[in-house]
C-alpha positions in Angstrom: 0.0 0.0 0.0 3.0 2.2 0.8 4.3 1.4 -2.2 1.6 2.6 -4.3 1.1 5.6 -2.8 4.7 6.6 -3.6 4.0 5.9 -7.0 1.3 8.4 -7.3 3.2 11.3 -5.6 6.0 10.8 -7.8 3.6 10.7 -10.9 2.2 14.0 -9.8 5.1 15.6 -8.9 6.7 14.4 -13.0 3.5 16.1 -14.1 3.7 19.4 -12.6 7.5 19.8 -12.9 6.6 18.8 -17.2 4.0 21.5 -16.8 6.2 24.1 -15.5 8.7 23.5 -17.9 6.4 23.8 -20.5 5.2 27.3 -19.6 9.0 28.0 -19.0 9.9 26.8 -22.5 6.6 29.1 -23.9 8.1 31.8 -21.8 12.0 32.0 -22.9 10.8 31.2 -26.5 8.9 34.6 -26.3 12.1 36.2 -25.0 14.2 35.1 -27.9 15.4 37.3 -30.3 15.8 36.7 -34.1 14.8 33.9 -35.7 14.3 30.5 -33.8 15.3 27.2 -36.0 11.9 25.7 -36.2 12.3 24.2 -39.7 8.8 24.3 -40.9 6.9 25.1 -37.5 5.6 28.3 -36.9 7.1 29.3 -33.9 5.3 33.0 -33.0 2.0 30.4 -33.3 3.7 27.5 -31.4 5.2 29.4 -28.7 3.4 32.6 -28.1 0.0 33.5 -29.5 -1.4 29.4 -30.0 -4.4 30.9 -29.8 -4.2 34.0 -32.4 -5.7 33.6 -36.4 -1.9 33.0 -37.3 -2.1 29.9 -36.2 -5.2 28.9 -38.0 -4.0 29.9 -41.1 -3.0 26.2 -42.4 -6.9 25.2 -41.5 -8.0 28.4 -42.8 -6.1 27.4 -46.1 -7.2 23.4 -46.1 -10.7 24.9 -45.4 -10.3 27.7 -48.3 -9.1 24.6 -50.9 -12.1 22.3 -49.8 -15.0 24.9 -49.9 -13.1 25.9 -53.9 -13.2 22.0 -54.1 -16.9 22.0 -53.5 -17.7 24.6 -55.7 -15.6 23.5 -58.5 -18.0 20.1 -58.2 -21.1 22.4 -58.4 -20.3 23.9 -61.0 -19.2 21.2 -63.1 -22.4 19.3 -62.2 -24.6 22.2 -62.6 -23.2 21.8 -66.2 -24.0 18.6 -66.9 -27.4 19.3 -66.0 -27.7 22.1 -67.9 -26.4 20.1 -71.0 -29.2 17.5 -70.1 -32.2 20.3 -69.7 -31.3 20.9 -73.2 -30.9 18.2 -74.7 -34.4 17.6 -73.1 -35.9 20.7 -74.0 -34.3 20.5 -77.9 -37.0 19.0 -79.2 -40.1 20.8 -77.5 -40.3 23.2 -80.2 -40.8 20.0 -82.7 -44.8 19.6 -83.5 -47.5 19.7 -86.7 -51.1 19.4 -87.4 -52.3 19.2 -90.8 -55.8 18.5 -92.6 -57.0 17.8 -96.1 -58.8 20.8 -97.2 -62.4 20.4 -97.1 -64.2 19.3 -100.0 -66.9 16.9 -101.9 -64.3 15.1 -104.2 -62.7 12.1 -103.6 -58.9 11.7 -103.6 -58.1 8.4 -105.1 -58.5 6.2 -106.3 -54.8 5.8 -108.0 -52.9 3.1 -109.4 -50.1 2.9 -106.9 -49.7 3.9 -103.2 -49.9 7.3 -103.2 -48.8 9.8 -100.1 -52.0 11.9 -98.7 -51.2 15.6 -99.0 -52.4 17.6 -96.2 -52.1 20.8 -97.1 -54.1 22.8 -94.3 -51.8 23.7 -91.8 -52.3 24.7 -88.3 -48.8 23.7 -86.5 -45.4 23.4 -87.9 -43.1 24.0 -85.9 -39.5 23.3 -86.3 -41.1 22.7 -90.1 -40.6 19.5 -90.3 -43.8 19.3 -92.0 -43.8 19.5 -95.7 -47.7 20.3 -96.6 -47.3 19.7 -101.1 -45.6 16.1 -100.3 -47.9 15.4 -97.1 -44.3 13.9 -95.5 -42.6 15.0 -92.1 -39.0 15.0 -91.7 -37.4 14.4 -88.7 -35.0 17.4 -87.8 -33.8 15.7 -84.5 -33.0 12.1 -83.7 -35.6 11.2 -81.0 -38.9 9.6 -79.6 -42.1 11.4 -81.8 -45.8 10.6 -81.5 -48.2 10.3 -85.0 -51.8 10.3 -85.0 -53.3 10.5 -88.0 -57.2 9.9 -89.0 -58.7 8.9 -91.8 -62.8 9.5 -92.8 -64.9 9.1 -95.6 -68.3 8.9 -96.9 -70.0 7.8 -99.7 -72.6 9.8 -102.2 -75.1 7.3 -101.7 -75.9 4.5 -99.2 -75.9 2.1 -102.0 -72.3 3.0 -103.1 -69.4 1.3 -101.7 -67.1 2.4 -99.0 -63.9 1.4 -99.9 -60.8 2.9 -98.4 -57.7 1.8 -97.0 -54.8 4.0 -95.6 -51.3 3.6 -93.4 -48.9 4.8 -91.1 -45.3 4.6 -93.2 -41.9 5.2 -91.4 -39.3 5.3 -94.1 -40.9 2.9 -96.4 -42.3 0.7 -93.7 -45.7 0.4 -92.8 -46.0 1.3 -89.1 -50.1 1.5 -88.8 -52.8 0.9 -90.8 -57.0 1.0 -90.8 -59.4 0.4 -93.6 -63.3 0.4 -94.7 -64.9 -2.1 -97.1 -68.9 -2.5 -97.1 -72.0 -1.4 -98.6 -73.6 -1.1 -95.8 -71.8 2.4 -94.5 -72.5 5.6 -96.0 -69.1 7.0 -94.4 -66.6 6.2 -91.5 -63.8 7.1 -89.4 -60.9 5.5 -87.8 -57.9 7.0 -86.1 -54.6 5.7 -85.3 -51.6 7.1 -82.8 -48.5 5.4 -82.3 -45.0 6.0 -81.3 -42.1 6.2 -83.2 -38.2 6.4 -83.1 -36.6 8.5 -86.1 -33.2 9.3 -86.7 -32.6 12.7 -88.2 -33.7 13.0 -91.9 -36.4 10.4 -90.7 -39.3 10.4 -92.7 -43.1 9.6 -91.6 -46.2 9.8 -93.8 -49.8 8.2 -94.9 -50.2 6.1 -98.1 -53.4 6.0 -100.0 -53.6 2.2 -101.1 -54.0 1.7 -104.7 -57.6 1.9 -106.2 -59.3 2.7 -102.7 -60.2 6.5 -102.2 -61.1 9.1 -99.2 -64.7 11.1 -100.3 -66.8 13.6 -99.2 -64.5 15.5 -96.5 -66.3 18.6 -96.2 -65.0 19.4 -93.0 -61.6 18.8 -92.9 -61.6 15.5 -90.5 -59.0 13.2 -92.4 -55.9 14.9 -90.5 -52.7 13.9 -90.1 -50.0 15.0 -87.2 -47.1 14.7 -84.4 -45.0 15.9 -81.8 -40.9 14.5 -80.3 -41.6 13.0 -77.2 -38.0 13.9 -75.8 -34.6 13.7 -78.0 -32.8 10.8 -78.6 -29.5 10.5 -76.4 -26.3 11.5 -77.6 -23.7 8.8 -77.8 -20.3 8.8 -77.2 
């Protein structure tokens, strides 16, 4: 028990002496004149003002070059979103809606498949729209949506309604609707569907040979579409 206790007091008298030494070393550091051969240390900081801004200046700095850090990685993602809200946006401005003009003649029937001319136009923007062909040309690679509708009627109940129309993309049929009976003086049928174009893409409706659209008085056989969103760009 004795033993321990001398222990402690010695441990406690090792302290204090190491703390007055310390405060003695602070102290006579002060006192020095010149330069003291710190190497790298800050020495005013380390020995007399440990609590002034000098010494905070390294965490100042490390704080200075992770806040420029931070911002450096806003910005840089602020631009990649920006690049995406317009490659988002790029095709909003991409949209048409045509009609045949209104009229008591038929159109058809022909011989061959024959492109429908709308020529009545109510939307074109980013005129993609070509009204004298009746074909829409993609300007931007992307995601569009067609409707298109297609309506006729007969003179006479006792005539034959006969017509026959489709969706092409490029050559390739992509929707399609039809009439044949005698028991219809007129009818209607409309079609929407989704397609991906590249740009120079074309999309249009075909007239099958020796079937014909009649009697459109009020414009209703209309053809038209929107991009969706733009395709993505690839690297």
């Amino acid at each position: 028990m004795q033993a321990a206790v001398s222990h402690l007091l010695l441990l406690g008298v090792l302290c204090l002496n190491f703390r007055v030494q310390a405060s003695t070393l602070r102290e006579a550091a002060g006192e020095l004149e010149g330069v003291l051969p710190c190497g790298s240390w800050d020495c005013e900081c380390a020995f007399t003002r440990q609590r002034g801004c000098c010494c905070a200046s390294g965490q100042f700095h490390k704080l200075e070059e992770l806040v420029f850090q931070r911002m450096t990685d806003l910005w840089s993602g602020l631009s990649r979103l920006n690049d995406h809200v317009q490659q988002a946006t790029e095709g909003m401005g991409v949209a048409f809606s045509s009609s045949r003009a209104p009229g008591n003649q038929c159109y058809g029937p022909f011989n061959r498949n024959m492109p429908i001319p709308y020529s009545v136009i109510s939307l074109n923007n980013g005129n993609g729209y070509n009204p004298a062909l009746g074909v829409f040309t993609a300007p931007h690679a992307g995601l569009y949506s067609f409707s298109f509708t297609a309506y006729s009627k007969e003179p006479s109940a006792n005539d034959r309604l006969y017509y026959q129309v489709q969706l092409m993309r490029n050559g390739e049929v992509m929707a399609s609707t039809w009439e044949d009976n005698r028991e219809d003086s007129e009818d209607s049928a409309t079609q929407t569907v989704l397609l991906a174009l590249e740009r120079g893409g074309q999309v249009y409706v075909d007239l099958l040979p020796g079937r014909q659209l009649c009697g459109d008085a009020t414009g209703r056989n209309r053809f038209s579409g929107y991009m969706l969103y733009p395709a993505e760009a690839r690297g």
